[in-house]
TORPA-4810 file (N, C-alpha, C, O; in nm, 3 decimals):
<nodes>
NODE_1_2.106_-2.295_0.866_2.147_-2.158_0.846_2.024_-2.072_0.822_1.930_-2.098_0.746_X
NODE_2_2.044_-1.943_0.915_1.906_-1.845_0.872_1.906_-1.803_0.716_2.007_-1.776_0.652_X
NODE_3_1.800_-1.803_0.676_1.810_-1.699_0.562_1.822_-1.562_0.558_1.759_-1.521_0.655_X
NODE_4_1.875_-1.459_0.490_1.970_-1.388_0.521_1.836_-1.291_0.428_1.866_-1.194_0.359_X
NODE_5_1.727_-1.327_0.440_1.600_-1.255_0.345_1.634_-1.108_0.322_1.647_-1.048_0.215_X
NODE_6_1.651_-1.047_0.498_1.630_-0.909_0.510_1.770_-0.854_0.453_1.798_-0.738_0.482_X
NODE_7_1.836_-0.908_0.395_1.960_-0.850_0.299_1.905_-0.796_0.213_1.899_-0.679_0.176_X
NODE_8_1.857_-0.898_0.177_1.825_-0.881_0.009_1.702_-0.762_0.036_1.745_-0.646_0.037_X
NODE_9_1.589_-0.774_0.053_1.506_-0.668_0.130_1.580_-0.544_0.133_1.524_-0.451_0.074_X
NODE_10_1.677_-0.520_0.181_1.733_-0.411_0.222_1.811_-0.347_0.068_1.813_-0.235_0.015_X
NODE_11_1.850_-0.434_0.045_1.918_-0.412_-0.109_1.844_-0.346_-0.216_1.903_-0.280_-0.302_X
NODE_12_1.675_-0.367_-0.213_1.615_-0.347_-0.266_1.531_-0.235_-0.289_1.484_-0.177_-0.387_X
NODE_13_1.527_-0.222_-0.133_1.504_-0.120_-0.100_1.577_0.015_-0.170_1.533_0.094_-0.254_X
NODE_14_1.701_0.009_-0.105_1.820_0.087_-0.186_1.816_0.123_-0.334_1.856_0.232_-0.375_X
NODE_15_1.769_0.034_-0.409_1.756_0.072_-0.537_1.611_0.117_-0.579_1.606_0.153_-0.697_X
NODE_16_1.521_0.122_-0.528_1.409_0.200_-0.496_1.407_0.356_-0.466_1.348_0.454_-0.512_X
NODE_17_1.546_0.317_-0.320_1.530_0.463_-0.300_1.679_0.576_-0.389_1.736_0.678_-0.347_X
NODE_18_1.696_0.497_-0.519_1.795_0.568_-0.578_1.843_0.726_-0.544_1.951_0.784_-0.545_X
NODE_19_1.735_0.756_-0.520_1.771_0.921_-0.519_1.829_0.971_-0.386_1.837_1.090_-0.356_X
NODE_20_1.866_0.880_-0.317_1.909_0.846_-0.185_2.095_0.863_-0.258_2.180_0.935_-0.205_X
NODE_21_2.119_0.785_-0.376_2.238_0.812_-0.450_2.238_0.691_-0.428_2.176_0.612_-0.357_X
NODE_22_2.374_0.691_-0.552_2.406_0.493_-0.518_2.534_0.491_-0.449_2.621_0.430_-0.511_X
NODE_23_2.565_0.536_-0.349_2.655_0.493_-0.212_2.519_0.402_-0.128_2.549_0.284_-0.109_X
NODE_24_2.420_0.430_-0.093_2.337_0.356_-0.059_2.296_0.189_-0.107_2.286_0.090_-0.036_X
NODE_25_2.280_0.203_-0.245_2.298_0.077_-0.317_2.401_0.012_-0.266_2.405_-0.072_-0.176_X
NODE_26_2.513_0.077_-0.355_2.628_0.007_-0.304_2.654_-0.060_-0.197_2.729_-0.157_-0.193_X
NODE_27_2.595_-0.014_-0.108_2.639_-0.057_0.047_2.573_-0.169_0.090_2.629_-0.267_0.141_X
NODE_28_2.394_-0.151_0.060_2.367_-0.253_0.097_2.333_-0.351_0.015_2.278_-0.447_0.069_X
NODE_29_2.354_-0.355_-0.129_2.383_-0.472_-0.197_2.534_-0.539_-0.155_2.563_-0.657_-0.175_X
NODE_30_2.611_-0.453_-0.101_2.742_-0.545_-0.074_2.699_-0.598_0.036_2.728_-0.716_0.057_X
NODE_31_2.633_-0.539_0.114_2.601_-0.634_0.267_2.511_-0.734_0.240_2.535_-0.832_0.311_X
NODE_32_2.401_-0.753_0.154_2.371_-0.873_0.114_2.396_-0.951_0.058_2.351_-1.062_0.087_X
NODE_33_2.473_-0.935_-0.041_2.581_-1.050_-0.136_2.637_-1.071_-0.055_2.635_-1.194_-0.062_X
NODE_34_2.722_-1.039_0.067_2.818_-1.085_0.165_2.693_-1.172_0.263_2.751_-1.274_0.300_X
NODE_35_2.606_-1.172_0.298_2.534_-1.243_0.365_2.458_-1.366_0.325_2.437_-1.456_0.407_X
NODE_36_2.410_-1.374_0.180_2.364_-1.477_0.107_2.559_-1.532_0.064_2.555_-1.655_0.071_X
NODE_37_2.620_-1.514_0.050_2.768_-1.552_-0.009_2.782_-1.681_0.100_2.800_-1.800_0.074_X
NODE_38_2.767_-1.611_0.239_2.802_-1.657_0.332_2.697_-1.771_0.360_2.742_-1.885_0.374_X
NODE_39_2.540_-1.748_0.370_2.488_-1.843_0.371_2.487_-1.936_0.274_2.446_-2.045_0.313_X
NODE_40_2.533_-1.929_0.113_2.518_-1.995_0.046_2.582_-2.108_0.104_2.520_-2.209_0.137_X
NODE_41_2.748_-2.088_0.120_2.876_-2.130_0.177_2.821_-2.282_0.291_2.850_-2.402_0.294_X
NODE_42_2.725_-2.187_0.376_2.676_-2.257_0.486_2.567_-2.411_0.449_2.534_-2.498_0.529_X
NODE_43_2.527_-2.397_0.276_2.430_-2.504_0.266_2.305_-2.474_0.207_2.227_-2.555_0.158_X
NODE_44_2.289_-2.320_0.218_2.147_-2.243_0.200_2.144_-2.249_0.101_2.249_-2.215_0.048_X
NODE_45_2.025_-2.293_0.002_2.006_-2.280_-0.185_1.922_-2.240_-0.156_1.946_-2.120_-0.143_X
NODE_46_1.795_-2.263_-0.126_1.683_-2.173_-0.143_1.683_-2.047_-0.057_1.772_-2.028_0.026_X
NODE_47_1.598_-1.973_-0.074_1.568_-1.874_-0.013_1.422_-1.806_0.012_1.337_-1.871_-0.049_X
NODE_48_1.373_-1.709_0.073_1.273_-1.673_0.074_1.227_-1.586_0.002_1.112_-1.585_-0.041_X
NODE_49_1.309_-1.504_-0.017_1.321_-1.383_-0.172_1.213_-1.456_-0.253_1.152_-1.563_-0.244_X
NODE_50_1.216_-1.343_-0.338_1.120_-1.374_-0.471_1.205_-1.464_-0.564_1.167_-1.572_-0.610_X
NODE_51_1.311_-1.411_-0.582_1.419_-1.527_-0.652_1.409_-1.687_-0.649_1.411_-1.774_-0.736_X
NODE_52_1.399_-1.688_-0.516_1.419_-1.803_-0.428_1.533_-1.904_-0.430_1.541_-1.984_-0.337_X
NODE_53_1.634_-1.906_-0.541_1.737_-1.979_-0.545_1.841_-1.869_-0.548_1.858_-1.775_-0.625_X
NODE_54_1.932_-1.925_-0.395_2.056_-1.830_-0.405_2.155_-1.775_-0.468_2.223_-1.674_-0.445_X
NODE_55_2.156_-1.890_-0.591_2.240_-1.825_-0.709_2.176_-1.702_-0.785_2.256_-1.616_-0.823_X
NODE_56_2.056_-1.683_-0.811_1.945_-1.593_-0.834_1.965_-1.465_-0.788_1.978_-1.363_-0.856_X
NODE_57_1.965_-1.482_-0.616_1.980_-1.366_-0.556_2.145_-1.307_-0.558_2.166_-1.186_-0.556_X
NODE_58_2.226_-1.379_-0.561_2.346_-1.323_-0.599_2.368_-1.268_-0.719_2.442_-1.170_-0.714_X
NODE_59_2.308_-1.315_-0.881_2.367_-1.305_-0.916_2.286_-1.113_-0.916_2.347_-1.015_-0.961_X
NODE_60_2.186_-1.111_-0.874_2.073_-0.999_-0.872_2.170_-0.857_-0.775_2.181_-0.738_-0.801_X
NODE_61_2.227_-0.943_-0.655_2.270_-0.833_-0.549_2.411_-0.794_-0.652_2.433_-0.677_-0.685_X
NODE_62_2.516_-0.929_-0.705_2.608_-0.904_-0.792_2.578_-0.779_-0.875_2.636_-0.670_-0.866_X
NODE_63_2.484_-0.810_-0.952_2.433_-0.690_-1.061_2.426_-0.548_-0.990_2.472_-0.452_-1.051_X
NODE_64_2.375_-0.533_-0.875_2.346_-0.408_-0.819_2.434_-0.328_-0.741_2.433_-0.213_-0.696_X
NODE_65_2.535_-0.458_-0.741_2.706_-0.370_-0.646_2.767_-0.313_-0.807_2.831_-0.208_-0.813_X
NODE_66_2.746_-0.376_-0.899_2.801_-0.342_-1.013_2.768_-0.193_-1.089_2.845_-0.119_-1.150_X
NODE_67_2.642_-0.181_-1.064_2.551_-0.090_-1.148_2.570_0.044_-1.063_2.557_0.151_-1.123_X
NODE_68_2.608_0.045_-0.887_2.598_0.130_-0.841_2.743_0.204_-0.808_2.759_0.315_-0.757_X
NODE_69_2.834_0.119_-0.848_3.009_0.118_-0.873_3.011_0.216_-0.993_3.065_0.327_-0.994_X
NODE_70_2.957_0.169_-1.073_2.951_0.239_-1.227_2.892_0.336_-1.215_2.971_0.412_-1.272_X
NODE_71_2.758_0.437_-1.164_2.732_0.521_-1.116_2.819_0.605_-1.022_2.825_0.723_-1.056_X
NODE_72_2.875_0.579_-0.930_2.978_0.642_-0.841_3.117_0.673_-0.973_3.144_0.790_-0.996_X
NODE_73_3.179_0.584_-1.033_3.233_0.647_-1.134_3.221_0.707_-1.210_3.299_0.801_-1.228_X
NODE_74_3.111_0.682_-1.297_3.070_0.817_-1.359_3.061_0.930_-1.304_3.066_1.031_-1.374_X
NODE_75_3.050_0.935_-1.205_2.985_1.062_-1.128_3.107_1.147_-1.084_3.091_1.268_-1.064_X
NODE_76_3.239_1.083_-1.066_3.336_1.139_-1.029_3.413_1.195_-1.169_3.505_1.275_-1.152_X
NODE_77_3.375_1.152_-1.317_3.447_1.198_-1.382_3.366_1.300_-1.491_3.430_1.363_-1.576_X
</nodes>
């Protein structure tokens, strides 16, 4: 299974570019937790990330679908 690196990359990005808003986060931390999820699934533990163990990077992308959920709510009330 490929490693799914440029998820996480991308995820990271996103929270870098906060001021972008966190619909951005959101999005692509969900597209990388859905891609490491999937590779995990497939066999993949390590990774190339800085993390390097996929539970690591999930639980990291986890944290950042979370943080940017909670921002979008706040924001609406």
């Amino acid at each position: 299974m490929k490693d799914p690196l440029r998820l996480c990359v991308y995820a990271t990005v996103a929270l870098l570019a906060w001021l972008l808003g966190p619909w951005a986060v959101l999005g692509f931390a969900a597209l990388g937790f859905a891609g490491y999820w999937n590779a995990r699934r497939a066999g993949l533990t390590r990774s190339k990330c800085l993390l390097k163990d996929t539970r690591l990077v999930l639980a990291y992308l986890g944290l950042l679908v979370l943080v940017a959920a909670a921002a979008i709510i706040h924001s609406l009330l």
